[in-house]
C-alpha positions as CSV (number, residue, x, y, z in Angstrom):
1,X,14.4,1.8,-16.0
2,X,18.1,1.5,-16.9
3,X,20.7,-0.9,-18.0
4,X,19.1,-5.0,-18.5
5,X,21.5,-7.3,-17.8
6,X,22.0,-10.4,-19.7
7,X,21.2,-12.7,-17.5
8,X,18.3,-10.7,-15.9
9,X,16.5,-11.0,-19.6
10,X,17.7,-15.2,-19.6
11,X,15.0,-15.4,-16.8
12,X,11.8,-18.0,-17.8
13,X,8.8,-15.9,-17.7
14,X,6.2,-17.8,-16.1
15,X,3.3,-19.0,-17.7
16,X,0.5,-15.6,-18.2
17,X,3.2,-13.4,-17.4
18,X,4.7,-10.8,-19.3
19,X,8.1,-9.6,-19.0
20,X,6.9,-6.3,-16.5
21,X,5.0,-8.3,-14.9
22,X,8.1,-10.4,-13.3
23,X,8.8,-9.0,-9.6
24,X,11.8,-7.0,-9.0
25,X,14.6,-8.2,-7.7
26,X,16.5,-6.2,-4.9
27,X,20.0,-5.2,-6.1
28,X,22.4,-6.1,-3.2
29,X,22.6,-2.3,-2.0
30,X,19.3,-2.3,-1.9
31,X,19.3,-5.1,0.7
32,X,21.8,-3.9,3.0
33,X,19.9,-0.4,3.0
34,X,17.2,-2.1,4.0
35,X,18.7,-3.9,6.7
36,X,20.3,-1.0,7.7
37,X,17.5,1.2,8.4
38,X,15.4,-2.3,10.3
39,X,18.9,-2.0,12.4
40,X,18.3,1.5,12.8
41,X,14.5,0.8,13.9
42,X,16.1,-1.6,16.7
43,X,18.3,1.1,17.9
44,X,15.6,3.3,18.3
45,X,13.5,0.8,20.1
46,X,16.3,-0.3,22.6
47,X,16.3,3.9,23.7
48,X,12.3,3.3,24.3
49,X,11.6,2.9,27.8
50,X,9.9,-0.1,29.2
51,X,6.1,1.6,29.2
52,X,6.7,2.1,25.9
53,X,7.6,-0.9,24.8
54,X,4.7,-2.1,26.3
55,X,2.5,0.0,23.9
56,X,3.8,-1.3,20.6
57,X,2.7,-4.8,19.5
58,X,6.2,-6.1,18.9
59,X,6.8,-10.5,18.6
60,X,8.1,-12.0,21.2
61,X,11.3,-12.7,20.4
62,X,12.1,-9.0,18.6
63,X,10.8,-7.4,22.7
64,X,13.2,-10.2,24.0
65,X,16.1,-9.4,22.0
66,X,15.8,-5.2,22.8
67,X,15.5,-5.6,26.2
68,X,18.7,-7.6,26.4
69,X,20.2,-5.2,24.6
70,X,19.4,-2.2,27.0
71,X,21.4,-4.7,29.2
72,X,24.4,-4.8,26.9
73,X,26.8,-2.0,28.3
74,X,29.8,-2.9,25.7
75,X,29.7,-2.1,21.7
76,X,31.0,-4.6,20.2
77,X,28.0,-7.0,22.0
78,X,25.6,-4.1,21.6
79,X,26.0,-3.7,18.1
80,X,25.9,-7.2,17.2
81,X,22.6,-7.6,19.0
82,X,21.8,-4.4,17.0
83,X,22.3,-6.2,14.1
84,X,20.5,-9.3,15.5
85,X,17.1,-7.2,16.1
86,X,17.5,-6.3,12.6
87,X,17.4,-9.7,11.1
88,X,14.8,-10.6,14.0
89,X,12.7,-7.5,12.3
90,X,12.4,-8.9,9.0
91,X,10.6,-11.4,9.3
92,X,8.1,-8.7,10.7
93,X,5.8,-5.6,9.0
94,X,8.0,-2.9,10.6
95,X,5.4,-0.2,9.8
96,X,3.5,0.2,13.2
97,X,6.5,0.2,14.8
98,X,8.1,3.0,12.5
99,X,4.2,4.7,12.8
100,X,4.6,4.7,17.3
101,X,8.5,5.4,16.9
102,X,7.6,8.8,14.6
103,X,4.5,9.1,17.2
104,X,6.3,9.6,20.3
105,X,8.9,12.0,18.1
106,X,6.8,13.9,17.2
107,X,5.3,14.3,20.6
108,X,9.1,15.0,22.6
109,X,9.1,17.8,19.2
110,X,5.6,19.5,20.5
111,X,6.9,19.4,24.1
112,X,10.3,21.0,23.5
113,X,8.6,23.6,21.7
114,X,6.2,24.3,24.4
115,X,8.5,24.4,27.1
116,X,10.7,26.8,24.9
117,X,7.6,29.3,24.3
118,X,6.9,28.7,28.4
119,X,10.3,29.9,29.0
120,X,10.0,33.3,27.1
């Protein structure tokens, strides 16, 4: 498991709890992976058209936030709002959205390929 650190083994275990048993804490690159790939997620949604978007169940205020970011034309705004979709997105279960987003990639993959063996 690696290195304990002192002040991760000071930490009161709870009553019926062992020491395993305590949940894991995120070390901070951990977080800021994670944030980075939720940011990620949003940039991929803001390419989506609007049909698309229609499809996925996404909150209210996570479709709000994309579609003013397909308005943003500059990147310093865009990628702040980038970054706000991200924090806006975890609050959320991002795995239907990462299940449509690897949908529709996979289906732009089987029509390149057919149009590539149409053209031979």
């Amino acid at each position: 498991m690696g290195l304990v650190r002192k002040k991760d083994m000071k930490k009161a275990v709870q009553a019926g709890q062992t020491q395993e048993e305590q949940p894991m804490r995120l070390s901070k690159t951990q977080m800021k992976k994670a944030a980075l790939s939720l940011q990620n997620l949003g940039e991929r949604l803001v390419k989506l058209s609007d049909e698309q978007l229609k499809q996925i169940d996404l909150p209210e205020d996570v479709l709000t936030a994309v579609k003013a970011a397909k308005a943003i034309k500059k990147h310093n705004p865009l990628s702040r709002q980038m970054q706000h979709i991200g924090s806006l997105m975890r609050k959320y279960d991002p795995a239907p959205v990462r299940e449509f987003l690897d949908s529709v990639k996979q289906g732009n993959r089987r029509q390149t390929v057919k149009s590539e063996q149409d053209e031979k």
